[in-house]
N, CA, C and O atoms as a MOPAC input file, in Angstrom:
PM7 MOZYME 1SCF
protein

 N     88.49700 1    53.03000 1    42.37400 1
 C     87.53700 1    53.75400 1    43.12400 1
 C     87.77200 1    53.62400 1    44.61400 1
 O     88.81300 1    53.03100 1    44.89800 1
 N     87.10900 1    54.00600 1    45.52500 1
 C     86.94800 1    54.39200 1    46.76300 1
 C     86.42400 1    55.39100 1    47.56400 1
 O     86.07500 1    56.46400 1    47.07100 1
 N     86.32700 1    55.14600 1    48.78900 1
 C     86.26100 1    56.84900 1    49.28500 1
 C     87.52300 1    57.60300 1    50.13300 1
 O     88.34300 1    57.06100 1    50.87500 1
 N     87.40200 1    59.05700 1    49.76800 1
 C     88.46000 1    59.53500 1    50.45000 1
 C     88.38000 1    59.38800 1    52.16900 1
 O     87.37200 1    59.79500 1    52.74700 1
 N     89.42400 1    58.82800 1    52.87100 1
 C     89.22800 1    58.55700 1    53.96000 1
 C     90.17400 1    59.60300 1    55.01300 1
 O     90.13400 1    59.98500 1    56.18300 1
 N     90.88500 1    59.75900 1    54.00300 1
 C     91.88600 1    61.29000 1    54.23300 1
 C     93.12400 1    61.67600 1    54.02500 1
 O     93.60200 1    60.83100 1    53.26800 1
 N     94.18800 1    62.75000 1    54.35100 1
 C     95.07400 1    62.56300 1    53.71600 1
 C     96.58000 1    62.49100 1    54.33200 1
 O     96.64600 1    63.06700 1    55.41800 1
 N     97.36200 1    62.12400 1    54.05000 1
 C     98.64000 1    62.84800 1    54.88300 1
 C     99.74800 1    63.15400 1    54.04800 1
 O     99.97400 1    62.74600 1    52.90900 1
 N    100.52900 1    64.06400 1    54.89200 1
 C    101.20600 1    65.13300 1    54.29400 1
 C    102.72800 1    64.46100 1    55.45300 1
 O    102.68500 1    63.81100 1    56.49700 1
 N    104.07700 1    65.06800 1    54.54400 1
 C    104.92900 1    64.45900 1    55.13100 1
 C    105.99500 1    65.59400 1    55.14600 1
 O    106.34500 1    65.89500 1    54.00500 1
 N    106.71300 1    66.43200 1    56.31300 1
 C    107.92900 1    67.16400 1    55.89300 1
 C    109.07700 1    67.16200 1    55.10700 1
 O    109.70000 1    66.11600 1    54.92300 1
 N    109.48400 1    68.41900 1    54.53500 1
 C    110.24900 1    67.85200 1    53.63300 1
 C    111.85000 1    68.04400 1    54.56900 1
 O    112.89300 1    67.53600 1    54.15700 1
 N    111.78200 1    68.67800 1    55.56600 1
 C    112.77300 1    68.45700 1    56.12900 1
 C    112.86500 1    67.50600 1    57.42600 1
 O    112.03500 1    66.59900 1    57.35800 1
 N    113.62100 1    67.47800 1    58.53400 1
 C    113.88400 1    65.83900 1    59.31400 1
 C    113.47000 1    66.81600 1    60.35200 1
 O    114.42500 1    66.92700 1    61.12200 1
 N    112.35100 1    67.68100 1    60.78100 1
 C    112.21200 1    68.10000 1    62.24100 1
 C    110.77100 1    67.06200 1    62.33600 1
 O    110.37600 1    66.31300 1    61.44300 1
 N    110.19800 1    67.25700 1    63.57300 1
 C    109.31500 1    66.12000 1    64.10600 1
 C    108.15600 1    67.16600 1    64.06100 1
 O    108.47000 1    68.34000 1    64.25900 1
 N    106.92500 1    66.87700 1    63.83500 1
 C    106.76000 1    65.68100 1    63.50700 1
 C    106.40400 1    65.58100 1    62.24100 1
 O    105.61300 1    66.30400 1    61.63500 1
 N    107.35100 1    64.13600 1    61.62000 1
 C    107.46800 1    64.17900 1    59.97900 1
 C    106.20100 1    64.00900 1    59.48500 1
 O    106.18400 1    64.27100 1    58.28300 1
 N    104.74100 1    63.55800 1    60.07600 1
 C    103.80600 1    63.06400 1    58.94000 1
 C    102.62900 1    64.39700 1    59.83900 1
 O    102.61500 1    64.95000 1    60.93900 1
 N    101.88800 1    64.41600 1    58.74200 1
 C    100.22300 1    64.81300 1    59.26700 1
 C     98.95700 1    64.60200 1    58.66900 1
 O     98.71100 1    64.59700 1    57.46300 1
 N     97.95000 1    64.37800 1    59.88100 1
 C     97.00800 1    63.39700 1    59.22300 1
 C     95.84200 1    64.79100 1    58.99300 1
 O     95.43700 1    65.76400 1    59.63000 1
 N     95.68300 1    64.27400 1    57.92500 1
 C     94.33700 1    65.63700 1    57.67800 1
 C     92.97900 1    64.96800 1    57.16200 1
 O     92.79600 1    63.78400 1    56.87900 1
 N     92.02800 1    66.08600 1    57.11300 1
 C     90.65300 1    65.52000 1    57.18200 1
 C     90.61300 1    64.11300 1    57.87400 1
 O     90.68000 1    63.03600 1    57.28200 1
 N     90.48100 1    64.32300 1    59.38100 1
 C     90.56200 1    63.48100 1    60.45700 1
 C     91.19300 1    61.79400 1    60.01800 1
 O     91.14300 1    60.72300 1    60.62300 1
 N     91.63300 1    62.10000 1    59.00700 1
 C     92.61400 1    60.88800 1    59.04900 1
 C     93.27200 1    60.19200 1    59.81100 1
 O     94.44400 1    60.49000 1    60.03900 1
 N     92.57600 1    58.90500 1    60.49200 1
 C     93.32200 1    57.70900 1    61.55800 1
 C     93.54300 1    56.39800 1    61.25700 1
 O     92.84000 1    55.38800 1    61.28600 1
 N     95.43600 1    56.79500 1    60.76100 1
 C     95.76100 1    55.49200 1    60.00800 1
 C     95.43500 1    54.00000 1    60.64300 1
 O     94.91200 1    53.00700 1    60.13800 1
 N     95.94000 1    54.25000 1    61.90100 1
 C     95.22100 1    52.41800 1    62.11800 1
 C     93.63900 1    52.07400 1    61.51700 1
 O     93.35700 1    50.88400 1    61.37600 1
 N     92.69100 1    53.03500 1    61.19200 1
 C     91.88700 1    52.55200 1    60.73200 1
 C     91.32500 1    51.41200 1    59.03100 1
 O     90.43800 1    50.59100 1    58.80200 1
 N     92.28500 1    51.93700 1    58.36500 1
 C     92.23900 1    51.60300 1    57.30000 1
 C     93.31600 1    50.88800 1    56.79300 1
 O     94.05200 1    50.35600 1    57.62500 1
 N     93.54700 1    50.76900 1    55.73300 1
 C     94.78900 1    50.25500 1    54.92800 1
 C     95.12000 1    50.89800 1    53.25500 1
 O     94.43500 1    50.74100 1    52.24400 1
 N     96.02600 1    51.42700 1    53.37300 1
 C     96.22900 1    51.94900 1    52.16500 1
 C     96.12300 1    51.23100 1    50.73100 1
 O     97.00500 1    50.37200 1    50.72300 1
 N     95.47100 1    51.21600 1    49.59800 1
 C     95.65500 1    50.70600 1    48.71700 1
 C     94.63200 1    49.38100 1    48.77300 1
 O     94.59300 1    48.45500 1    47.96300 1
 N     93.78800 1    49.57600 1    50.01500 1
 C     92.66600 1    48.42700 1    50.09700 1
 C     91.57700 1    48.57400 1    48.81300 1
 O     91.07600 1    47.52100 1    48.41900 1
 N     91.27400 1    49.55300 1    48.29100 1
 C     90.15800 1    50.16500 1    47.38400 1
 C     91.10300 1    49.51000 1    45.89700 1
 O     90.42400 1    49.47400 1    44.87100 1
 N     92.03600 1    49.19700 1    45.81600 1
 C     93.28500 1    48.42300 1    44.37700 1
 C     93.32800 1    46.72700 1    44.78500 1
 O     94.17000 1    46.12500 1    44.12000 1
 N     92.71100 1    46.03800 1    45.57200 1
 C     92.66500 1    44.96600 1    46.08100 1
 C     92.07000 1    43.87700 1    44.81800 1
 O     90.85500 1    43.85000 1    44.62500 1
 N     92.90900 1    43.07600 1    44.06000 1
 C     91.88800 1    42.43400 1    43.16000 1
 C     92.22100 1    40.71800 1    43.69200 1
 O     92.87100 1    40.47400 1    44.70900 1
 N     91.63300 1    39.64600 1    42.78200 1
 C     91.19600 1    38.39400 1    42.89900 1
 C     92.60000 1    37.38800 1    43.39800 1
 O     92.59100 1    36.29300 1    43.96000 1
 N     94.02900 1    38.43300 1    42.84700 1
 C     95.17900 1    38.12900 1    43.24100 1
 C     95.24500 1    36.76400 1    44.73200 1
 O     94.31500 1    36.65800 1    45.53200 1
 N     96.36700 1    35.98800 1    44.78400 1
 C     96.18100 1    34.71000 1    45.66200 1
 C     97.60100 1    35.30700 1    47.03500 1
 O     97.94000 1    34.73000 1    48.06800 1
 N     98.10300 1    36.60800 1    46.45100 1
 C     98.78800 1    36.79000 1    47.89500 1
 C     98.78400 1    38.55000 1    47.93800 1
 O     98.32600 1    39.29900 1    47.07600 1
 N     99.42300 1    38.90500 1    49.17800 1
 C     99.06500 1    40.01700 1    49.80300 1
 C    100.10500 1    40.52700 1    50.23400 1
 O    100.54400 1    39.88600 1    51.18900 1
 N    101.08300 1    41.94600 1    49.79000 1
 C    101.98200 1    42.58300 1    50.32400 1
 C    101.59100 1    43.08200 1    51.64100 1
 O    100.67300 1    43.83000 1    51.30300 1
 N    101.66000 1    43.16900 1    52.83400 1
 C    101.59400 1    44.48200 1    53.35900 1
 C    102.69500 1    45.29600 1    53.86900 1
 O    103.44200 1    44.54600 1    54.49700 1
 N    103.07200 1    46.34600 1    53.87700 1
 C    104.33000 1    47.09900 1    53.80700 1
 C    103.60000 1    48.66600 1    54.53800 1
 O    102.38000 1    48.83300 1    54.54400 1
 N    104.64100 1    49.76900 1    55.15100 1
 C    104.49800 1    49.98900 1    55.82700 1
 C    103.67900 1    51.60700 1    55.49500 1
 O    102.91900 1    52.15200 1    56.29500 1
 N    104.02400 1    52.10600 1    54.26600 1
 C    103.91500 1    53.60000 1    53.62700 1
 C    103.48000 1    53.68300 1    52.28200 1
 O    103.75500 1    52.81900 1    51.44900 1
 N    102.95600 1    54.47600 1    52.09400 1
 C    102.18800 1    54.63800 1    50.27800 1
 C    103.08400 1    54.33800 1    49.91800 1
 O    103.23400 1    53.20000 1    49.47400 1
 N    104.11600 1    55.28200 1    49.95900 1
 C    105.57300 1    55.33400 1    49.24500 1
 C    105.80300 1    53.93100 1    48.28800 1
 O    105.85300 1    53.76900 1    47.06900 1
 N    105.92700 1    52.92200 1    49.55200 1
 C    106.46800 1    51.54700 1    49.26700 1
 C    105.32600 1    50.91400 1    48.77300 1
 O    105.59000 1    49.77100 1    48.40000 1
 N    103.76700 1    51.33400 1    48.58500 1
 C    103.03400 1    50.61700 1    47.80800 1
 C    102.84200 1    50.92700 1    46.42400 1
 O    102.31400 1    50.17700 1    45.60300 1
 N    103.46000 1    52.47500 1    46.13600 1
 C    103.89200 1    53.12000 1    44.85200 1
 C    104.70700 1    52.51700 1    44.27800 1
 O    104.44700 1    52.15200 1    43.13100 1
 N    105.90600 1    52.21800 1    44.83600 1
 C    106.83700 1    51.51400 1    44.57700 1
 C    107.08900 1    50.22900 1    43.81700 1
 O    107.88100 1    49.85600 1    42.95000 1
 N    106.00400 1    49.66500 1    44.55800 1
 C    106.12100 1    48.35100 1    44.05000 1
 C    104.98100 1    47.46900 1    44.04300 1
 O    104.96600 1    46.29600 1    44.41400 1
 N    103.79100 1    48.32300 1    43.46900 1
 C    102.72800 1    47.65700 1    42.91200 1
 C    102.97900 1    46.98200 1    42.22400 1
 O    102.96300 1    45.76200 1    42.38600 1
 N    103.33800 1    47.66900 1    41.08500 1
 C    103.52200 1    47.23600 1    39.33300 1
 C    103.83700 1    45.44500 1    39.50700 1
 O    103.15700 1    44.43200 1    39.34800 1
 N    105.29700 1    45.75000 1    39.93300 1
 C    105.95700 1    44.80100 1    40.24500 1
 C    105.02700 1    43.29600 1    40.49200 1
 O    105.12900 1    42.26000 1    39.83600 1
 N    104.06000 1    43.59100 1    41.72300 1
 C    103.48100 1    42.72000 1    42.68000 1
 C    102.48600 1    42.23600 1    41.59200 1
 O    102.33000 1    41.01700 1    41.53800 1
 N    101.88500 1    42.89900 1    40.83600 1
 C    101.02200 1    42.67100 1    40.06700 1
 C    101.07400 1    41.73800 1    39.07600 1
 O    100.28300 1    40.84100 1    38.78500 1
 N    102.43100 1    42.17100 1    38.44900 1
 C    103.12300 1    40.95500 1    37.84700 1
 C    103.57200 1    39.74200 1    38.45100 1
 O    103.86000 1    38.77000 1    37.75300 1
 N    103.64700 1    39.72600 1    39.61800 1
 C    103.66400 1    38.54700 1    40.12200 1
 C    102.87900 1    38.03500 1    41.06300 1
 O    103.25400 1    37.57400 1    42.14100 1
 N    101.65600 1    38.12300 1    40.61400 1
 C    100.36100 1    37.93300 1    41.34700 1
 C     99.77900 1    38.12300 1    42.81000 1
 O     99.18100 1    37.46300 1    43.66000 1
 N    100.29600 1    39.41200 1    42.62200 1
 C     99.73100 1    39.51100 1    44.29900 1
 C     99.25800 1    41.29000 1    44.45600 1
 O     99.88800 1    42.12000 1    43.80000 1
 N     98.44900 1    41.59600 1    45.10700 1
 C     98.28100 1    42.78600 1    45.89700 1
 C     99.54300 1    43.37500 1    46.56700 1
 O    100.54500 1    42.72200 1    46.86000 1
 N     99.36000 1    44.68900 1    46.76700 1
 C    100.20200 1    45.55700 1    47.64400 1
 C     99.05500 1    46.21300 1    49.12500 1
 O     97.97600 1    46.44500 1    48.57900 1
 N     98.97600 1    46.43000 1    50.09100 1
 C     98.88000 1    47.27900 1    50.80000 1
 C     99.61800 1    47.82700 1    52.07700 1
 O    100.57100 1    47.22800 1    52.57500 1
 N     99.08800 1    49.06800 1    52.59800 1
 C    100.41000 1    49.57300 1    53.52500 1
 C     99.14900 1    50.28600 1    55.21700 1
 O     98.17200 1    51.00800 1    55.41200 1
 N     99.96600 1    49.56100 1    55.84900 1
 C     99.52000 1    50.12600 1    57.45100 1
 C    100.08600 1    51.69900 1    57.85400 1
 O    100.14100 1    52.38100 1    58.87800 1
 N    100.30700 1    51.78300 1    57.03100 1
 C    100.69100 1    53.77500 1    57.22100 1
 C    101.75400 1    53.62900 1    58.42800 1
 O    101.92200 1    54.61600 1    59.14400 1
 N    102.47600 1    52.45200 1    58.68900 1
 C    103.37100 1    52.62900 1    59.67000 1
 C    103.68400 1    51.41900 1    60.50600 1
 O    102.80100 1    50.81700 1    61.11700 1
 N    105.06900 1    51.03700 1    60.53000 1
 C    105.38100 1    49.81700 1    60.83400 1
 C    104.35200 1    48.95000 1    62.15100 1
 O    104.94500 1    48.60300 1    63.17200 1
 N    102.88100 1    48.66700 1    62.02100 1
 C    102.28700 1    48.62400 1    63.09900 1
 C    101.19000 1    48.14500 1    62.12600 1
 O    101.04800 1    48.69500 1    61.03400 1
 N    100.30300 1    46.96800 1    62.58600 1
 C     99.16000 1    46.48100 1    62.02600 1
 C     97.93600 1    46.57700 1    63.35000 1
 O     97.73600 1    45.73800 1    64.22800 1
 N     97.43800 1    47.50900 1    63.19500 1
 C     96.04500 1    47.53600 1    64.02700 1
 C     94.84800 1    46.35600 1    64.09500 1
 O     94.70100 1    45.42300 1    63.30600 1
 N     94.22100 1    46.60600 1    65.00900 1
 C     92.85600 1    45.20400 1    65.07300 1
 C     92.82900 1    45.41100 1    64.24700 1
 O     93.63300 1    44.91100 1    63.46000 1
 N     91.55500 1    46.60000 1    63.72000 1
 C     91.03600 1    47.27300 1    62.66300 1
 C     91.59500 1    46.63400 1    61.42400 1
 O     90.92000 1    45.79100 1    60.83400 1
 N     93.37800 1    47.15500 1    60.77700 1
 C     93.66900 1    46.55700 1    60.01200 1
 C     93.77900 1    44.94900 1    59.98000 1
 O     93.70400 1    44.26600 1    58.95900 1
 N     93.93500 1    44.56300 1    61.04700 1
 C     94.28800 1    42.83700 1    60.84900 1
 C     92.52300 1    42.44200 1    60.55700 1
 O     92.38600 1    41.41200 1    59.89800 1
 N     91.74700 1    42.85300 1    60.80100 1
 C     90.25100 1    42.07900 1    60.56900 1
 C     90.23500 1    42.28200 1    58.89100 1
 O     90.05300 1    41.35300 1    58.10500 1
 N     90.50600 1    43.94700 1    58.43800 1
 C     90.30700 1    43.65700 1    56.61500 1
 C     91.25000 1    42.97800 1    55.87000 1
 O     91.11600 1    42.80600 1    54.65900 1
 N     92.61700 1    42.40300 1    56.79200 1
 C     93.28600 1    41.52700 1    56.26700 1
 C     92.98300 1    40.22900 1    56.08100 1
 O     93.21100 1    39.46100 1    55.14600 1
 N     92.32300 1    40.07500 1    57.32000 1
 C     92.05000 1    38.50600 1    57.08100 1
 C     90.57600 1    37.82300 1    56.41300 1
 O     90.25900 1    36.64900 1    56.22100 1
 N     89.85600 1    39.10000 1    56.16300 1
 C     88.54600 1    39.02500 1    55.18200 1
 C     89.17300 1    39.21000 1    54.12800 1
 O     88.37100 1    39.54900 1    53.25700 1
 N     90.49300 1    39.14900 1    53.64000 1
 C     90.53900 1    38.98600 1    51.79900 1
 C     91.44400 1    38.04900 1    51.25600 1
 O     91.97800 1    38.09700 1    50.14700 1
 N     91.60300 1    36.97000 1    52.36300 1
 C     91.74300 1    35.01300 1    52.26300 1
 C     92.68200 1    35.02000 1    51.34900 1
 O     92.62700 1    34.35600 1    50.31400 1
 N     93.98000 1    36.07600 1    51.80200 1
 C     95.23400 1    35.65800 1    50.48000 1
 C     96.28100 1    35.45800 1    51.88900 1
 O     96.26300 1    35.78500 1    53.07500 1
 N     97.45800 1    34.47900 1    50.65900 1
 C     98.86500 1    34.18500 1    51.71700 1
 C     99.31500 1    35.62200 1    52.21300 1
 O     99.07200 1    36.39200 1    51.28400 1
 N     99.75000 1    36.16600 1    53.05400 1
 C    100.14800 1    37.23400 1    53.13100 1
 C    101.47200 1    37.29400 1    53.75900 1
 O    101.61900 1    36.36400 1    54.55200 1
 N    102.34600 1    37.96700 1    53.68300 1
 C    103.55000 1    38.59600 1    53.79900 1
 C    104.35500 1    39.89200 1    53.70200 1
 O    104.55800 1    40.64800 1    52.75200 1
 N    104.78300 1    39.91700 1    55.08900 1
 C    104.93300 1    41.38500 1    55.64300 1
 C    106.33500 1    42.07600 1    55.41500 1
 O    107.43000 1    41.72400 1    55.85300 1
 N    106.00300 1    43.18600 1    54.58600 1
 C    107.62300 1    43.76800 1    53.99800 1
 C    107.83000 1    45.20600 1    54.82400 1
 O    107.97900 1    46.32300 1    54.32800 1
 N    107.80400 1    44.92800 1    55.87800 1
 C    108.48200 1    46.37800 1    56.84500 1
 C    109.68600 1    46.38900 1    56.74300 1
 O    110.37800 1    45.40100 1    56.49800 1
 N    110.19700 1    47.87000 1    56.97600 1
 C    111.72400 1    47.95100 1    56.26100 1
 C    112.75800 1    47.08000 1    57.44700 1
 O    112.45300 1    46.50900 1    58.49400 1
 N    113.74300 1    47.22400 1    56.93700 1
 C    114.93900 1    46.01200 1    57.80600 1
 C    114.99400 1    47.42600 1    58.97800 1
 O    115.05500 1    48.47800 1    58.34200 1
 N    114.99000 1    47.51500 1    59.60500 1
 C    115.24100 1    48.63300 1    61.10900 1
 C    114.41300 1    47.93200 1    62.19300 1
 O    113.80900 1    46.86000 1    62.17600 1
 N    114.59400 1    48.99800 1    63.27600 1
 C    114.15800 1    48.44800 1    64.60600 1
 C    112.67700 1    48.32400 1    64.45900 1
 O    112.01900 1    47.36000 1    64.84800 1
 N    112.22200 1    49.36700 1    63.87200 1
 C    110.58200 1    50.21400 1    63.75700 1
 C    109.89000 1    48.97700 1    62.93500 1
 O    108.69100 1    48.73200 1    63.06700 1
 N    110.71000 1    48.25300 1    62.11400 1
 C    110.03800 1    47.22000 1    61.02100 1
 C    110.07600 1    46.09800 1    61.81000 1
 O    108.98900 1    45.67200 1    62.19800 1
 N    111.45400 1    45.30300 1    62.26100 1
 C    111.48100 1    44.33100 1    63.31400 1
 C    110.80700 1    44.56200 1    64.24900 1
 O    110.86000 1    43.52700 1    64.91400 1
 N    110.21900 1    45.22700 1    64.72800 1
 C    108.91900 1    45.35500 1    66.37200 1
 C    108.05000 1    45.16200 1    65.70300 1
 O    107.44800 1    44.11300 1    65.93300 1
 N    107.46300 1    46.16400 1    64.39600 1
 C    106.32300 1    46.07500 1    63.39100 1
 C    105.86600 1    44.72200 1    63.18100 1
 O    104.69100 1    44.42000 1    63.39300 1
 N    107.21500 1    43.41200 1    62.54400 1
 C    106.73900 1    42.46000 1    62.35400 1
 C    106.33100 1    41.34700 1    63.84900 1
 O    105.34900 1    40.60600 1    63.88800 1
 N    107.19100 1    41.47500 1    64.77400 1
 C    106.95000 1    40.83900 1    66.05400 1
 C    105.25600 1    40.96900 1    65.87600 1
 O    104.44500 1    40.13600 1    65.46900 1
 N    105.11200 1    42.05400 1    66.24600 1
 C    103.42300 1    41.78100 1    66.80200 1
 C    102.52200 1    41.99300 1    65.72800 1
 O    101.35700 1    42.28800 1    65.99600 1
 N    103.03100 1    41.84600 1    64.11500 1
 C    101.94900 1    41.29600 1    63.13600 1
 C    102.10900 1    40.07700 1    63.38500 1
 O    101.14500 1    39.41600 1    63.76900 1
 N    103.13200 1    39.60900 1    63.25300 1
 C    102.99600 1    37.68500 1    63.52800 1
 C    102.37300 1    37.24300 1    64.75400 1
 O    102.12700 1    36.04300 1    64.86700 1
 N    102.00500 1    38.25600 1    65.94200 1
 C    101.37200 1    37.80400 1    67.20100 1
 C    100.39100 1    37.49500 1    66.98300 1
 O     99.88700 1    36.42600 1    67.32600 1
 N     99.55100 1    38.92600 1    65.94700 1
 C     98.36700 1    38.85400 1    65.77900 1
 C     97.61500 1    38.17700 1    64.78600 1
 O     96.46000 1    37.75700 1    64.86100 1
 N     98.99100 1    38.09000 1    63.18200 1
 C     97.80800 1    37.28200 1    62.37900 1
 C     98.09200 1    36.07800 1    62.49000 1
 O     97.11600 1    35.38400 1    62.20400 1
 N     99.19700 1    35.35500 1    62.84500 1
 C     99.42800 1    33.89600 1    62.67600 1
 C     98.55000 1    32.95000 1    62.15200 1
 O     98.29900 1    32.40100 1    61.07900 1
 N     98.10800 1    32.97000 1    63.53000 1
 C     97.00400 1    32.14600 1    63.72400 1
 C     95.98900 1    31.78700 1    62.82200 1
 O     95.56400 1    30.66600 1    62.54400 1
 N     95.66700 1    32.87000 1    62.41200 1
 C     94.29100 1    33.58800 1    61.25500 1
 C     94.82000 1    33.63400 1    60.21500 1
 O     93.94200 1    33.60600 1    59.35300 1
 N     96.05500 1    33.70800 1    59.66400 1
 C     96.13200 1    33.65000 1    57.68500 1
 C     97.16900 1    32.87600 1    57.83700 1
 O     98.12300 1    32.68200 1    58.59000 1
 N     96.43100 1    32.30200 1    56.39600 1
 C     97.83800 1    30.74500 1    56.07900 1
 C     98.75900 1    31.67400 1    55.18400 1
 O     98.67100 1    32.64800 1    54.43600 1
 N     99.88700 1    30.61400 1    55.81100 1
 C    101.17400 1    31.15400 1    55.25800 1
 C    102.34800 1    32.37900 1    55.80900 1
 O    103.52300 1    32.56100 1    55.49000 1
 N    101.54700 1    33.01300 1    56.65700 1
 C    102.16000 1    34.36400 1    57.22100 1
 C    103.57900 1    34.22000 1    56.89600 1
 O    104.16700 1    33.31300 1    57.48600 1
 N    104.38500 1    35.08900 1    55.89600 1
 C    105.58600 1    35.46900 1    56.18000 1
 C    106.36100 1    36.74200 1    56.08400 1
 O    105.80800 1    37.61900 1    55.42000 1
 N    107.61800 1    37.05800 1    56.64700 1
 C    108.26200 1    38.09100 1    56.55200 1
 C    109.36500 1    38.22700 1    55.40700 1
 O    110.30300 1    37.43000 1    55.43700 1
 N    109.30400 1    39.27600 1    54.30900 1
 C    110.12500 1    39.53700 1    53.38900 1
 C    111.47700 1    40.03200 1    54.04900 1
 O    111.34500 1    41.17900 1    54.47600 1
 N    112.47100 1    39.61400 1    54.21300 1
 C    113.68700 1    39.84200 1    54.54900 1
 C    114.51300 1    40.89600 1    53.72400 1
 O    115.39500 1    40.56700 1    52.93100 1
 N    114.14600 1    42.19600 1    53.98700 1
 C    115.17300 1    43.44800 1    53.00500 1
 C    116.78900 1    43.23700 1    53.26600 1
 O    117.20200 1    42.55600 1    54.20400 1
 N    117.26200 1    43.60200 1    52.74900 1
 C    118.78000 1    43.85700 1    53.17700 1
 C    118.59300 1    45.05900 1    54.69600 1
 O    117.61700 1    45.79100 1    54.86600 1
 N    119.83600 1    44.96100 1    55.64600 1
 C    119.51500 1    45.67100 1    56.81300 1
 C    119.44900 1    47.29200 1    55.67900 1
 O    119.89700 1    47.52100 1    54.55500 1
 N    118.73200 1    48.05600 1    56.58900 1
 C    118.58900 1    49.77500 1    56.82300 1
 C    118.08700 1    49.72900 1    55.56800 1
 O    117.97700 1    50.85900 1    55.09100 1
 N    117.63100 1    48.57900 1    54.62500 1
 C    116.49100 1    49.01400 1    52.94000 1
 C    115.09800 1    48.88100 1    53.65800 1
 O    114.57600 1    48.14500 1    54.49500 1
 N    114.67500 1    50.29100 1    52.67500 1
 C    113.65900 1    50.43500 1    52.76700 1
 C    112.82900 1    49.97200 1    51.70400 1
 O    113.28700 1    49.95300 1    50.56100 1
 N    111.59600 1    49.57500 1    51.95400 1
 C    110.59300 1    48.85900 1    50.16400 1
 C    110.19700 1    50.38200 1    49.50800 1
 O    109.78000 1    50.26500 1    48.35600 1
 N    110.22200 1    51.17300 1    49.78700 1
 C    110.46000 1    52.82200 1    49.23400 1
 C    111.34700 1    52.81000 1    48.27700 1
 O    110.98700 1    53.24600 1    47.18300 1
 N    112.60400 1    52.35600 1    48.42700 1
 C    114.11700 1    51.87200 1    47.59800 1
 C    114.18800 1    50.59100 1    46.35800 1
 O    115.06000 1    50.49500 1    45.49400 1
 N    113.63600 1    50.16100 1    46.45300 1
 C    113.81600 1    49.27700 1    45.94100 1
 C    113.84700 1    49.28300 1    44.69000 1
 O    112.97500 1    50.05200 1    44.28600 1
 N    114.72900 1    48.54800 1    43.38800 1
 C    114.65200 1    48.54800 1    42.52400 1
 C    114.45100 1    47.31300 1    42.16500 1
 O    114.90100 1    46.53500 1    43.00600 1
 N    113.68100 1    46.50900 1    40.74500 1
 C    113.08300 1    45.49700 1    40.20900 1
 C    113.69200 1    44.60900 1    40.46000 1
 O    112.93700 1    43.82600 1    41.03700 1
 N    115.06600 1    44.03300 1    40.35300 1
 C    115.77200 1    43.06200 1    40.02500 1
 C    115.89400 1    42.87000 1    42.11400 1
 O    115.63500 1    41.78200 1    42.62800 1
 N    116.19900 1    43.77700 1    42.75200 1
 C    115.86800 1    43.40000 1    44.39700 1
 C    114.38500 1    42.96900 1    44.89400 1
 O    114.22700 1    42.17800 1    45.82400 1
 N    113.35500 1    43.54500 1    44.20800 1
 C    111.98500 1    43.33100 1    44.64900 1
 C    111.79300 1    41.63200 1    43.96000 1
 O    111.30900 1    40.67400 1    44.56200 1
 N    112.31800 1    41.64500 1    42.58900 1
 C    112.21500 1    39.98700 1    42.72400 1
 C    112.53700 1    38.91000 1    43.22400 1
 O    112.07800 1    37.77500 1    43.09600 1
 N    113.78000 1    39.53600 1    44.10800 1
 C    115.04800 1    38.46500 1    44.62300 1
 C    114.51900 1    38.24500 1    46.13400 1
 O    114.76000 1    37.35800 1    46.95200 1
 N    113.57100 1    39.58200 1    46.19300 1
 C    113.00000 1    38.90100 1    47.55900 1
 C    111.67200 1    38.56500 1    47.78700 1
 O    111.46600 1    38.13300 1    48.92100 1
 N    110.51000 1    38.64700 1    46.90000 1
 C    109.44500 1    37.84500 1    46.29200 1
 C    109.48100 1    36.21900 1    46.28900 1
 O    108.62000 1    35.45600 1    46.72800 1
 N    110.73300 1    35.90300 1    45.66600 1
 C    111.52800 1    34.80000 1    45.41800 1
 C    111.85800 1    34.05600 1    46.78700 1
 O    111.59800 1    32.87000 1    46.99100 1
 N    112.42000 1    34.85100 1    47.63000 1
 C    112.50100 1    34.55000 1    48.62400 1
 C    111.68200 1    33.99000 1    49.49100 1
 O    111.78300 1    32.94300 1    50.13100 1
 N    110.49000 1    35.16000 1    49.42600 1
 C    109.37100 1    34.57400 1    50.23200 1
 C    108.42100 1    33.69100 1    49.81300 1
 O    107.77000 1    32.91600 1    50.51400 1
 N    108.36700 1    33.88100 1    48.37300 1
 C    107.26900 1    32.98600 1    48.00100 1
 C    107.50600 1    31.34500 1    47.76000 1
 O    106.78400 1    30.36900 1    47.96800 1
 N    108.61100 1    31.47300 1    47.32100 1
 C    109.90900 1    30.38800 1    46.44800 1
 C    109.51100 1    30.05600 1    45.28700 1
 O    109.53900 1    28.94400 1    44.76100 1
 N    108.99600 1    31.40500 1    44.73600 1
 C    108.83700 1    31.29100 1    42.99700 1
 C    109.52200 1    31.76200 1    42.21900 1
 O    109.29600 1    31.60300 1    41.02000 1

């Protein structure tokens, strides 16, 4: 359940600008996949539905939530409903520049405020969009050391 908060739409070809936000949809406000949030003890956050499509299933099976900041960038907004749902959390922005800046100033902002903060290390230029099972565990593994 939830409420619709709005939608976006993405080109299918590479001219700019690739996303659009409809029915006043303003991604820093929210977090994708917050309304799928259960009792789970850790917390994906990653950057696009895409990559929370991706690899729910997965996360689920290995006890944790998925959600996504609609874009390599964690807002106040989002960092306050992050840190009201008291799980380890760890940040899977893709290996690029846009993900490396992304994580710089999530770690500025949540450090402090959630235990455990870490960064999932993709292979360079993978995206969590890409990913297939046997990679999503190897780097779960990684971060969690389970």
């Amino acid at each position: 359940g939830g409420d619709l908060v709005g939608a976006v739409g993405r080109r299918i070809d590479n001219r700019e600008p690739r996303y659009y936000n409809y029915f006043n949809f303003e991604s820093g406000k929210t977090l994708g996949g917050l309304n799928l949030i259960s009792q789970r003890p850790r917390l994906l956050v990653c950057e696009g539905f895409l990559d929370v499509a991706n690899c729910w299933g997965w996360a689920r099976e290995l006890d944790a939530d998925v959600v996504c900041t609609w874009k390599a960038e964690i807002s106040k907004y989002q960092a306050k409903q992050i840190l009201t749902l008291d799980k380890m959390v760890s940040v899977w922005y893709d290996s690029d520049d846009a993900g490396d800046n992304g994580w710089i100033k999530a770690k500025k902002t949540l450090q402090n405020y959630t235990y455990g903060l870490r960064r999932a290390k993709l292979p360079k230029g993978k995206d969590v969009g890409e990913l297939q099972s046997p990679e999503f565990g190897a780097i779960f593994t990684s971060v969690y050391g389970e």
